[in-house]
C-alpha positions as CSV (number, residue, x, y, z in Angstrom):
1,X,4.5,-22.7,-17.0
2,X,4.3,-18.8,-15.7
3,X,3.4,-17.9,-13.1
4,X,-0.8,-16.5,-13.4
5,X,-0.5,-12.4,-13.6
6,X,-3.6,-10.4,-12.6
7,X,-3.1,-6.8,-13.9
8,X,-5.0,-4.1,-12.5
9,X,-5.5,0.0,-13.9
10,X,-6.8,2.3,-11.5
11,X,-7.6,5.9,-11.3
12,X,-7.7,7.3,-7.7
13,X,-8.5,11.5,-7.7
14,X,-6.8,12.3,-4.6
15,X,-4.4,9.8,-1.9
16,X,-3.0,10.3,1.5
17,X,-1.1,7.1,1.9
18,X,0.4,8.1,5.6
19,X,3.6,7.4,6.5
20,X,3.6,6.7,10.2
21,X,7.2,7.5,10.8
22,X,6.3,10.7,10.6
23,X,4.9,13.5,13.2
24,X,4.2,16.8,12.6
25,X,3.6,16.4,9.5
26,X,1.5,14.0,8.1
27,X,3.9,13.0,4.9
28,X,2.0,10.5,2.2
29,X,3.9,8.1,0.5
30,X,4.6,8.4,-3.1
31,X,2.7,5.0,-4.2
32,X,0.0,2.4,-1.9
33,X,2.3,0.3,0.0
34,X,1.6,-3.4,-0.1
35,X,-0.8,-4.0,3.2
36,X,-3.2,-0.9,1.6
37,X,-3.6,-2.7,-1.6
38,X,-4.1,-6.2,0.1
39,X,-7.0,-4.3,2.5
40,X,-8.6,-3.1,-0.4
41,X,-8.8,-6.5,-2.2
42,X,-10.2,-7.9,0.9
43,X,-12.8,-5.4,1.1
44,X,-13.6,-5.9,-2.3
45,X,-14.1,-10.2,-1.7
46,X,-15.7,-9.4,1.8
47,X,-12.5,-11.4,3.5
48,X,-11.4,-8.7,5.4
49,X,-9.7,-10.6,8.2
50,X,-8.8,-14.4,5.9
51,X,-11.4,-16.6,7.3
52,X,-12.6,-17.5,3.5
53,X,-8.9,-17.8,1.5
54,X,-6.8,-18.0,4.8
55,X,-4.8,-14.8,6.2
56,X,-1.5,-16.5,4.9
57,X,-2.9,-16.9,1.4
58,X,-3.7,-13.6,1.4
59,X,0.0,-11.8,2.6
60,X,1.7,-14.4,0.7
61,X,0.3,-12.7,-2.7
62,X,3.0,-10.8,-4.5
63,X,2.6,-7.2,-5.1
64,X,4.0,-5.2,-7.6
65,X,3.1,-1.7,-7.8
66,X,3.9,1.2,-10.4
67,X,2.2,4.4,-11.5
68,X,2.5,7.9,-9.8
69,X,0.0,11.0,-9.4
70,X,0.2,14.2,-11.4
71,X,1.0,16.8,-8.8
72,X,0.8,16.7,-4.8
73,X,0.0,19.6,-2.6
74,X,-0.3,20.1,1.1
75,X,-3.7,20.8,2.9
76,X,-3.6,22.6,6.3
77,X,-6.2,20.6,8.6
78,X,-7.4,20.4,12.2
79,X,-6.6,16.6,13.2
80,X,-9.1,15.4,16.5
81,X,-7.7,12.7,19.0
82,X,-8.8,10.7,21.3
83,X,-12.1,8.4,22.2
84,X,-15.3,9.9,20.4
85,X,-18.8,9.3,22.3
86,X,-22.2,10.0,20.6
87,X,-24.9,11.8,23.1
88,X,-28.2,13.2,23.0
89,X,-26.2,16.3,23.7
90,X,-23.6,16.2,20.9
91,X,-20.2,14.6,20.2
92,X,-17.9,14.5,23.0
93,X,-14.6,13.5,23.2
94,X,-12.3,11.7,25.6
95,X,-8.9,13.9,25.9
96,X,-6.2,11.7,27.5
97,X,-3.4,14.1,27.6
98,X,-5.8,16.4,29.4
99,X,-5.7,14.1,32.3
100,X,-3.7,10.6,31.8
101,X,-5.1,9.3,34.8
102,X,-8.5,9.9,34.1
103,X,-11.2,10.7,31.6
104,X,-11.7,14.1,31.0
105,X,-14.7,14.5,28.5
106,X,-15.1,17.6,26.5
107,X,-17.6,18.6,23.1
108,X,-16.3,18.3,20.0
109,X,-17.8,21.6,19.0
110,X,-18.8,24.4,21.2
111,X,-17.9,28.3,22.2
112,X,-15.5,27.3,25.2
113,X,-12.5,25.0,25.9
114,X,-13.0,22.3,22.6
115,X,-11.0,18.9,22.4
116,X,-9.5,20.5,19.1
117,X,-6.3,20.4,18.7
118,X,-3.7,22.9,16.5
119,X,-4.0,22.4,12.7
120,X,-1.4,20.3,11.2
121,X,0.0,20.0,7.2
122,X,-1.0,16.7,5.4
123,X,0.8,16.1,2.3
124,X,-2.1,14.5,0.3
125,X,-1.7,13.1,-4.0
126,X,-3.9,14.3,-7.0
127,X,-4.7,12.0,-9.6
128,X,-3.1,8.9,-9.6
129,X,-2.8,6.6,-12.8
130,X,-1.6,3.7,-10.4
131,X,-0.9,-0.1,-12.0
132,X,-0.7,-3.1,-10.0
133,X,0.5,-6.5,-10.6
134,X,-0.8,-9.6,-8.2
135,X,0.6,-12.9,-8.4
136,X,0.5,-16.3,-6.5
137,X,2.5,-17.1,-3.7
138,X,4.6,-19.7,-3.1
139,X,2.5,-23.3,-3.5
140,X,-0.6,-20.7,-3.6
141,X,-3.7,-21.9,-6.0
142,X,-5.0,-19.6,-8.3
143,X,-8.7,-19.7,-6.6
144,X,-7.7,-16.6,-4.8
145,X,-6.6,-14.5,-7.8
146,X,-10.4,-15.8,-9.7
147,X,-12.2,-14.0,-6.9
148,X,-10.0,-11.3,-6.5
149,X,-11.1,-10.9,-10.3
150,X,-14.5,-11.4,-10.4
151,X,-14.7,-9.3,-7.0
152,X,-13.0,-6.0,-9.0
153,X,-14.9,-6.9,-12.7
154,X,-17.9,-6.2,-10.7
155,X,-17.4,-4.6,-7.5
156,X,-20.5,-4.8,-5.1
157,X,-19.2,-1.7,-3.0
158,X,-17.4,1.6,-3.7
159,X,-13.5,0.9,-2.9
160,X,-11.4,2.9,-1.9
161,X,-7.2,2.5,-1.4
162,X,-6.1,4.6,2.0
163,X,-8.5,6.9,3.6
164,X,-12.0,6.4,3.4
165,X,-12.3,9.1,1.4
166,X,-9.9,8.2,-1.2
167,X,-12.2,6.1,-3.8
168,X,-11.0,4.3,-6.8
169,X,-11.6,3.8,-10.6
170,X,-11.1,0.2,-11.9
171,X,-10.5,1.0,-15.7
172,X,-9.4,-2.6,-15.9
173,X,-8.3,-5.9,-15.0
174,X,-6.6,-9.0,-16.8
175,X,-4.6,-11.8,-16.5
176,X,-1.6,-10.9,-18.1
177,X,1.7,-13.1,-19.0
178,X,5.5,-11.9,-18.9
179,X,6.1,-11.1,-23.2
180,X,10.2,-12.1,-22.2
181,X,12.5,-12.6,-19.2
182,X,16.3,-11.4,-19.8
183,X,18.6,-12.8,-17.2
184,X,21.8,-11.6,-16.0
185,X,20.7,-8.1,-17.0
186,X,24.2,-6.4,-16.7
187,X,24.9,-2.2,-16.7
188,X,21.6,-0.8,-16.2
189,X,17.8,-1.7,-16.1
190,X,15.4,1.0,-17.8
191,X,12.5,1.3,-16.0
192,X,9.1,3.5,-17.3
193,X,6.6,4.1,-14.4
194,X,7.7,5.0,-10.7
195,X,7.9,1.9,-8.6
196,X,9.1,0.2,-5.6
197,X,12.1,-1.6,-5.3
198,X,13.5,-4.0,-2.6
199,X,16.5,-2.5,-1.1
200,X,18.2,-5.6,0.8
201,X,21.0,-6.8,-1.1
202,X,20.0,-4.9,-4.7
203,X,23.2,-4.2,-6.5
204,X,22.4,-0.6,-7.0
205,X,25.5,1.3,-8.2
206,X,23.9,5.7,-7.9
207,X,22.6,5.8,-4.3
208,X,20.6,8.7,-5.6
209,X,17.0,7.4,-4.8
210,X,14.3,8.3,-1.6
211,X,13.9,5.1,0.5
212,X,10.5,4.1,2.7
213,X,10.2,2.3,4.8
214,X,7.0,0.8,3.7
215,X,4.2,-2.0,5.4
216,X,3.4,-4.8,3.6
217,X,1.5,-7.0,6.2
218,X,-1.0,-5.8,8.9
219,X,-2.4,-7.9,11.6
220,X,-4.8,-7.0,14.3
221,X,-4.7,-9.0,17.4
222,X,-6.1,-9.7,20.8
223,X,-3.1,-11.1,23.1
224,X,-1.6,-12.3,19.9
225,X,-4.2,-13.8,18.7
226,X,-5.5,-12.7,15.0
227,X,-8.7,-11.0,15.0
228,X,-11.3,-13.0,13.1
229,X,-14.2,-10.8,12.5
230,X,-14.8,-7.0,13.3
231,X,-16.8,-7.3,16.2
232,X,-13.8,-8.3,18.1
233,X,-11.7,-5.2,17.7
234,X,-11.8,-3.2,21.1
235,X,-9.6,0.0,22.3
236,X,-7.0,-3.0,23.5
237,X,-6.8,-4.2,20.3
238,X,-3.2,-4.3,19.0
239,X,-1.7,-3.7,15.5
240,X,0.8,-5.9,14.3
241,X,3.2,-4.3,10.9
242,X,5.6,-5.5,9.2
243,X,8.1,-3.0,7.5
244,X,9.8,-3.6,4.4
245,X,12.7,-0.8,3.1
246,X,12.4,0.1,-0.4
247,X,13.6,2.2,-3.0
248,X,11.3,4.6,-4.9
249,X,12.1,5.5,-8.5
250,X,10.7,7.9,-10.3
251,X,9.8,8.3,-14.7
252,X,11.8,6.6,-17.1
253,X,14.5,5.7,-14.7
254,X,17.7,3.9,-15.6
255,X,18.8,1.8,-12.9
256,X,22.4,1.6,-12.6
257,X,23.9,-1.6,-11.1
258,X,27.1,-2.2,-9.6
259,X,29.5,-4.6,-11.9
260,X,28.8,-8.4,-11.9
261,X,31.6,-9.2,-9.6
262,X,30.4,-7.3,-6.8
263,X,27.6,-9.6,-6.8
264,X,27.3,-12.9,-5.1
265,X,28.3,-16.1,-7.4
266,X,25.2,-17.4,-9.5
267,X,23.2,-14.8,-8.8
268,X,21.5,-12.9,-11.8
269,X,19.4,-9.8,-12.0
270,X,16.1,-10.8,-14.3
271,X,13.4,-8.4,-15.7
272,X,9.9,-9.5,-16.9
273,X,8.2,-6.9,-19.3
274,X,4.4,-6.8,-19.2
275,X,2.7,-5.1,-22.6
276,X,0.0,-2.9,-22.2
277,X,-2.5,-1.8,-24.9
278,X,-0.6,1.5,-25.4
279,X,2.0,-0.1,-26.4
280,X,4.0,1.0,-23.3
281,X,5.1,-1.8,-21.1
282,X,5.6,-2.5,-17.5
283,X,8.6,-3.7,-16.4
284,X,9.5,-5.5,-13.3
285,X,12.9,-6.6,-11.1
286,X,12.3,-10.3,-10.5
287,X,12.9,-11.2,-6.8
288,X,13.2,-6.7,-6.1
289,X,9.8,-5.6,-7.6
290,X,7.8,-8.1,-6.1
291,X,6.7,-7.2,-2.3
């Protein structure tokens, strides 16, 4: 029996999906990685940290993500840092590099010496048209996917996938079921929206495609414990990532694969197409455009 699909459409105005592995510049990545999308469906069921469905339920949902934005364009903004305090005075600011051995307090706003700090470029996204697919994980019940359904039908909240600025448009959401699988796809796969693809051990032949390095499960802890419920975040509060690599392709790609023997014995590259109501279709790299 196949595997239950939730399909969701989404129409975001303007993204800035920050790539951490960069500094001065704030560069976006081209699509949501996978721990952005899961922290938006979590908002959306009110399960931000997994005490309802379980935190391993949660990252062990596969993600696979297409779409892509219709221009992107750099904005020049003043970035502020450090520890924020609210006074009958004003905002101040705590400024560690103005003394790292103590706490040097300064206003956020004012005619003198400010805690601003020089204007940086941030790449940011305009209009996205971004699809997702969401399916079970392994041994996973399909309880989570219902609410995850219901929760986005009729969201109780605005939502919004990145910044808190960056709000999203749910034009829809289905279950959807694979129309064919072809397996041992040989010579090239065609694919028509921008996606991610795993890069570890894909039998990609043209090396011609960007590569991210992108998260697809966040964890806050306390002393390696997993943080239950917001109250317990504090300034010691660690973040726990996990990376994945991927390759980003772009429109109507043709992905060319290395020759069958270069692959390992019984292996075989399969391709699930998904129909939407524009007759255009999503395809998908089994075991690669999954995250």
């Amino acid at each position: 029996m196949p595997e239950k699909t939730l399909f969701l459409e989404l129409f975001q105005p303007f993204a800035q999906y920050r790539n951490p592995f960069t500094f001065y510049y704030a560069q976006t990545y081209p699509l949501p990685p996978k721990s952005t999308i899961i922290g938006m469906l979590q908002s959306a069921c009110n399960d931000w940290y997994g005490n309802e469905y379980g935190v391993d339920n949660w990252w062990s949902l596969k993600i696979s993500i297409h779409g892509g934005f219709e221009s992107v364009f750099w904005n020049y903004q003043s970035l502020l840092k450090g520890d924020l305090n609210l006074a009958e005075s004003g905002l101040w600011i705590n400024r560690h590099d103005k003394n790292p051995g103590g706490k040097v307090w300064l206003p956020l706003y004012s005619g003198g010496l400010t805690s601003r700090r020089s204007p940086v470029y941030q790449e940011e996204l305009f209009n996205g048209h971004i699809y997702i697919l969401i399916r079970c994980g392994n041994g996973q019940q399909g309880e989570l996917l219902e609410k995850i359904k219901d929760a986005l039908e009729e969201p109780r909240k605005i939502l919004y996938l990145g910044r808190s600025e960056d709000v999203v448009f749910i034009k829809k959401v289905e279950e959807l079921q694979a129309e064919e699988k072809i397996e041992n796809v040989e010579g090239d796969i065609k694919l028509t929206f921008p996606t991610y693809i795993k890069m570890k051990d894909f039998p990609i032949k043209t090396k011609k495609y960007p590569v991210y390095s992108i998260p697809i499960k966040v964890l806050f802890k306390n002393k390696k414990n997993p943080v239950k419920h917001k109250s317990e975040i504090t300034k010691e509060t660690e973040r726990d990532v996990e990376f994945e690599p991927v390759i980003y392709t772009g429109y109507e790609y043709s992905i060319i694969l290395k020759e069958n023997k270069t692959i390992e014995e019984n292996k075989t590259i399969d391709v699930e197409f998904f129909k939407m109501d524009d007759n255009k279709e999503i395809r998908v790299i089994d075991s690669y455009g999954w995250l």
